[in-house]
Every structure is written in C-alpha cells, then in structure tokens.
N, C-alpha and C positions, 0 to 999 in steps of 0.2 A: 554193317552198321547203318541201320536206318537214321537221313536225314541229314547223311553226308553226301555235302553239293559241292563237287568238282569248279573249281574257279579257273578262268586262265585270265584272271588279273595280272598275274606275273608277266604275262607275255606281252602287256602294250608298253610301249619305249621304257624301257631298261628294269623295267619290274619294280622293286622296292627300293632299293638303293638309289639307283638313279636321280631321284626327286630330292635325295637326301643329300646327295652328296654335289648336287648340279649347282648349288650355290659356294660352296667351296670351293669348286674348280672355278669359276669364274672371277672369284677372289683370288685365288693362287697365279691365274692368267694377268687378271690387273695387276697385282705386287710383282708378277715377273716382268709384264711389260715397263712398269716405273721402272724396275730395276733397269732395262737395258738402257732407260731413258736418259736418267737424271744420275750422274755421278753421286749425288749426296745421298741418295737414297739408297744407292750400293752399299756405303758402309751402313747402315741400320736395316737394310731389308736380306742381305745377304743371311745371316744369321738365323732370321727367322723364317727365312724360306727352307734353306735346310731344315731346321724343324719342321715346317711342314710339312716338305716332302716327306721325311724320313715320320711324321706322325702318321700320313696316308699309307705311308706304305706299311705302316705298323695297322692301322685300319684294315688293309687289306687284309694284310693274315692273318689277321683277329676273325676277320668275316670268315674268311676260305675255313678257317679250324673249324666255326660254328658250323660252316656247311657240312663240312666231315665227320662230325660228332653228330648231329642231325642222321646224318647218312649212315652212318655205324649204328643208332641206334634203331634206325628202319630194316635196317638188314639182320639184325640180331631179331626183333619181332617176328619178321619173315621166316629165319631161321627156326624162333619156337613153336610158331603154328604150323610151319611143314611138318617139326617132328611131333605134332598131334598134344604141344603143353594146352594145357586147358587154362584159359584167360577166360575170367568173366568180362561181361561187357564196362561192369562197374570198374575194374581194375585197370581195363584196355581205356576208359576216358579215364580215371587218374593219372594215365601215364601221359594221354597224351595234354591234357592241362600243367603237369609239369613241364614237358617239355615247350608247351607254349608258352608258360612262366619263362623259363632260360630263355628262351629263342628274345623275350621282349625285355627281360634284361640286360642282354645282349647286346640289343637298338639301342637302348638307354643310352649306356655306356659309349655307342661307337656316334650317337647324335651330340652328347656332353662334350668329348674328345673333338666334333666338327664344329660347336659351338666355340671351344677357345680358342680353335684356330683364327673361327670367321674376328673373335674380338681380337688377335693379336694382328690380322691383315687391316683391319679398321682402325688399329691405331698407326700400324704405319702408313694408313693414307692421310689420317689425321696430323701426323708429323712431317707428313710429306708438304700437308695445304700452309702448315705456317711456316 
C-alpha cells in the first residue's frame, strides 16, 4: 500500500486515551477526596461515585472489546492474503475507512459517556460550594 506512514503517535504518554480520559480522573480524585473530606458530601457524592466508577469501568471494556474486534479483524485480513484471496486495493481501503468509521464512533460514544460523568462531578462540587 503505497503512502502508508507508520506513526508512533500512540507511543508518547499514554497514546489516545490518556489525554481523554486525564480529565476525568482528576475529577473522580477531587469528588473522592471531598468525599473522605466532608460528611455531607458522603451522602450526595457516595452514589455517583459508584456510578462513576462502575461507568469507567464500563469504559474500559467497551475500549478492550473495540481493541479485540479491531485485532479479530486484522488477523482475518492476514489470514486471507496468506491463503492467496485477491483483495483489490479499492476494496482493501473500503475496508479500512469502515473500520476507521467504527473505531471513531467508538471515541464518540466513550468521550459523550466522559462528558456526563465530568457534568455529574461538577455538580457535586457545585453542591458541595453552597
């Protein structure tokens, strides 16, 4: 495939995720530390930490699947050019433009998913301040 450029973007501090997900931890750390903090915020931040947590962790294996599915279909490709199937070049980028379509609906979904978190930690600092 002529004018495919090997990137090792992935490889500086934490790759793609990282940058995505670095604002949410630090919100998760604030709302945990309030919580050891202030009794009152125990009872209203208790709740939606659990949510958090349990939405991250839903995050998480949302991503691990994507990366698995991703890898399944790398390895099938592999599999049909050793046994000699004949892929035009045109069909070989359709394929891979859909999968970069999924891959970035994907983000979509798992940056929307970090977004309601960050507004639901922003309201319990907001109810924290009055």
């Amino acid at each position: 495939m002529r004018g495919y450029i090997k990137s090792n973007s992935h490889k500086r501090k934490g790759g793609i995720i990282l940058p995505i997900l670095k604002p949410f931890f630090w919100g998760l750390g604030a709302a945990a530390l309030a919580y050891m903090v202030t009794p009152r915020v125990k009872k209203v931040a208790r709740p939606l930490l659990v949510k958090g947590v349990s939405g991250a962790i839903g995050l998480a294996e949302k991503g691990k699947e994507t990366v698995e599915e991703f890898r399944d279909r790398r390895r099938e490709k592999a599999r049909e050019t050793a046994l000699g199937t004949d892929s035009s070049y045109d069909n070989a980028l359709e394929q891979m433009r859909q999968e970069r379509n999924h891959a970035l609906n994907e983000i979509k979904e798992l940056k929307n998913v970090i977004s309601q978190l960050q507004n639901e930690i922003n309201e319990i600092k907001q109810k924290n301040e009055e």
